[in-house]
C-alpha positions in Angstrom: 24.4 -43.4 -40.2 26.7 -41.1 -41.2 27.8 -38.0 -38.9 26.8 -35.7 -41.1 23.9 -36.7 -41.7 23.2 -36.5 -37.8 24.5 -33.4 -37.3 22.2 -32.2 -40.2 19.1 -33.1 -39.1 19.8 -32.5 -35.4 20.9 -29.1 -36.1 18.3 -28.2 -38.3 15.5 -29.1 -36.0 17.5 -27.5 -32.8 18.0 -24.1 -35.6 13.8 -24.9 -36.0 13.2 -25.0 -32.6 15.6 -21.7 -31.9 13.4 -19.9 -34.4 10.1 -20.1 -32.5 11.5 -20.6 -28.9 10.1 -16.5 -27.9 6.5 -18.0 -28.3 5.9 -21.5 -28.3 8.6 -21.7 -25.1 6.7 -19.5 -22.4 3.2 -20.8 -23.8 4.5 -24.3 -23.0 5.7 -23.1 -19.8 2.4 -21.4 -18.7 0.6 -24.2 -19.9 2.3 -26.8 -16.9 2.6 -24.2 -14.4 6.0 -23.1 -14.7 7.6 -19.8 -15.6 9.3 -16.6 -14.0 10.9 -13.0 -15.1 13.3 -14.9 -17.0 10.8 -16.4 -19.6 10.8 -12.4 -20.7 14.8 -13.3 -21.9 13.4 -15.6 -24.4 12.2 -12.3 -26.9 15.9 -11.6 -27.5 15.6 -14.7 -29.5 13.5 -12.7 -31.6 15.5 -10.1 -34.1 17.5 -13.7 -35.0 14.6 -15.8 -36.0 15.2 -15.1 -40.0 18.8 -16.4 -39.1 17.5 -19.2 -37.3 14.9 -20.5 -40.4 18.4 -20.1 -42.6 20.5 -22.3 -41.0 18.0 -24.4 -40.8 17.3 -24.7 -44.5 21.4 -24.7 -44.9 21.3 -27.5 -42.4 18.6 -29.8 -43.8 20.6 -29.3 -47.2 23.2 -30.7 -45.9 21.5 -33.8 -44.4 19.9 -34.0 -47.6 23.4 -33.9 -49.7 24.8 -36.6 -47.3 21.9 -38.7 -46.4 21.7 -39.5 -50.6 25.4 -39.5 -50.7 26.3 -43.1 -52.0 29.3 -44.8 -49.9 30.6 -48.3 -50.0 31.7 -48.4 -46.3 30.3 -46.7 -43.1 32.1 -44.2 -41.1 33.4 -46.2 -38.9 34.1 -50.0 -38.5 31.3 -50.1 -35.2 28.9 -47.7 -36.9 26.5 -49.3 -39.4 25.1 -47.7 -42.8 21.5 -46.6 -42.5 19.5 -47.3 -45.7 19.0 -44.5 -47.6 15.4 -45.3 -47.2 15.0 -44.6 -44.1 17.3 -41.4 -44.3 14.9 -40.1 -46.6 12.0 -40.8 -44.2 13.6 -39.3 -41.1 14.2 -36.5 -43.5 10.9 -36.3 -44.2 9.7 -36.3 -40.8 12.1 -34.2 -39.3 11.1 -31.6 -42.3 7.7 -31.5 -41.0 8.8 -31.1 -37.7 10.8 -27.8 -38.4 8.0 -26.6 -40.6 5.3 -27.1 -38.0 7.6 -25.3 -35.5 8.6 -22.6 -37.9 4.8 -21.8 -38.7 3.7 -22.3 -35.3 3.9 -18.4 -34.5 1.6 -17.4 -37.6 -1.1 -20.2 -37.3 -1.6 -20.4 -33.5 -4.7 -18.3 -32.6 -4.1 -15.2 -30.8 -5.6 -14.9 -27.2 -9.4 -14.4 -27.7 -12.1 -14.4 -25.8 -12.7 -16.7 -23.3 -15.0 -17.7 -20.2 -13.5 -19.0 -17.8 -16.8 -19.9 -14.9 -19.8 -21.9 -15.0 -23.4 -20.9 -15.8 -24.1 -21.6 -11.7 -21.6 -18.9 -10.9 -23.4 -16.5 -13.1 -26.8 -17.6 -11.7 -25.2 -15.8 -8.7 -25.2 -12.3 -10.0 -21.6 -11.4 -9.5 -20.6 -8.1 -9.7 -17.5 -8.3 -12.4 -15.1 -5.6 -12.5 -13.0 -4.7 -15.7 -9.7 -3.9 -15.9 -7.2 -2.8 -19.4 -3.6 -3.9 -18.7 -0.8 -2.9 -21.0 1.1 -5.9 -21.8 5.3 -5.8 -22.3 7.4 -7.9 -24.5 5.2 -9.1 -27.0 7.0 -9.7 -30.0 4.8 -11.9 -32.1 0.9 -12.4 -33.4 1.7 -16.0 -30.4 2.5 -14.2 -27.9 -1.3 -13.1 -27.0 -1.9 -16.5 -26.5 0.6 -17.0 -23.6 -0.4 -14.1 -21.9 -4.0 -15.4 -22.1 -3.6 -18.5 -20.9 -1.4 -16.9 -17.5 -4.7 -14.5 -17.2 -7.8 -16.9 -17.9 -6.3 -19.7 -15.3 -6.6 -17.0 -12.5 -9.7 -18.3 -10.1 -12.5 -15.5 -10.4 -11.4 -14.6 -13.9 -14.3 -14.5 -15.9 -13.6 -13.4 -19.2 -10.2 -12.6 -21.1 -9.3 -10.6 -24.5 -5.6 -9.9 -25.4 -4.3 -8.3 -28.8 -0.9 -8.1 -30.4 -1.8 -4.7 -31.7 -2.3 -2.7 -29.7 -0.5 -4.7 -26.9 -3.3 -4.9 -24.3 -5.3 -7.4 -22.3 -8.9 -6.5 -21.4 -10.1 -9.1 -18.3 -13.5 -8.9 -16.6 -13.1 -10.5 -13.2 -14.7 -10.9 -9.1 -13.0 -8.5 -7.2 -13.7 -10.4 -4.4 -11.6 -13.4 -5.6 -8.8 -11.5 -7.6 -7.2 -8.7 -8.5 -4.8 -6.4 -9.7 -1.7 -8.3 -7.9 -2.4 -11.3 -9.3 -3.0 -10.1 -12.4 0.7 -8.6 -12.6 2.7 -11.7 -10.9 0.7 -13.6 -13.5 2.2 -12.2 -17.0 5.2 -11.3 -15.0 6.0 -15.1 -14.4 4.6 -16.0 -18.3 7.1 -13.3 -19.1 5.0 -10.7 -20.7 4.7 -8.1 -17.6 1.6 -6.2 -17.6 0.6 -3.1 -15.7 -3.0 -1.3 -15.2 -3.4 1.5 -18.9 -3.5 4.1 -16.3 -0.6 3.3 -14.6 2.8 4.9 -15.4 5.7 2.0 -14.9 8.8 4.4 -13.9 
């Protein structure tokens, strides 16, 4: 295979992956327990996405150009000429890989409503509390979605709804079993931090 050709595809699919890493990254992350404060670094990423979705056209051209560029000898004596079939299916594939991952932030559903205990803890008459947290460092229609996730996978959490706009999470939950602390190191460690609406972060 030729080492442009490589480089092409590789790069456009790392360029793919750089252009959704501030949401699809720390939604990963939450969803196999692991994050921190510096999953919040990832929305620098953000201003540079329309960059990122360029080179990754310019770089997919490029694999394009070489991988139906006719030669009568590989690169390199030990290296051996892919068919150009099979360039043009990695192509394909790898095409619908960037797609999928460039499109990921506008088609994944933004964090809804959820329940998150059984009918038998209900049948308990629990009193739930409600709290409004205003969430930091969403950058994206995804990022609700991370931030619910962190929230609904708290024990005694009983219902969750975050929006992009305004920023905010609304959670109804057992006192008794969580709170306000929790809540915070949550979205702190998915990397959106998120305070109580009537507090004042100074």
């Amino acid at each position: 295979m030729k080492r442009r050709f490589k480089w092409g595809l590789t790069g456009a699919l790392g360029a793919a992956t750089a252009a959704s890493a501030c949401c699809t990254i720390p939604l990963v992350f939450v969803s196999v327990g692991v994050g921190g404060a510096w999953v919040s670094k990832l929305d620098a990423l953000e201003p540079f996405r329309p960059y990122f979705i360029g080179l990754t056209v310019v770089l997919f051209g490029v694999a394009l150009v070489q991988g139906n560029k006719k030669t009568d000898e590989p690169d390199c004596e030990c290296e051996d000429e892919i068919q150009p079939t099979t360039k043009n299916v990695l192509l394909s594939i790898g095409a619908l890989l960037a797609l999928a991952l460039i499109l990921y932030p506008k088609f994944l559903p933004m964090g809804g409503s959820d329940m998150a205990v059984t009918p038998e803890a209900l049948a308990e008459s629990v009193e739930f509390q409600e709290i409004k947290l205003n969430v930091e460092g969403m950058t994206c229609e995804t990022c609700p979605a991370t931030v619910h996730k962190a929230l609904s996978e708290l024990e005694g959490v009983f219902e969750v709804l975050v929006t992009y706009e305004p920023p905010v999470a609304l959670v109804r939950y057992d006192a008794k079993r969580v709170g306000v602390e929790q809540f915070e190191t949550a979205t702190r460690n998915a990397g959106y931090p998120a305070i109580p609406a009537a507090e004042v972060r100074r």
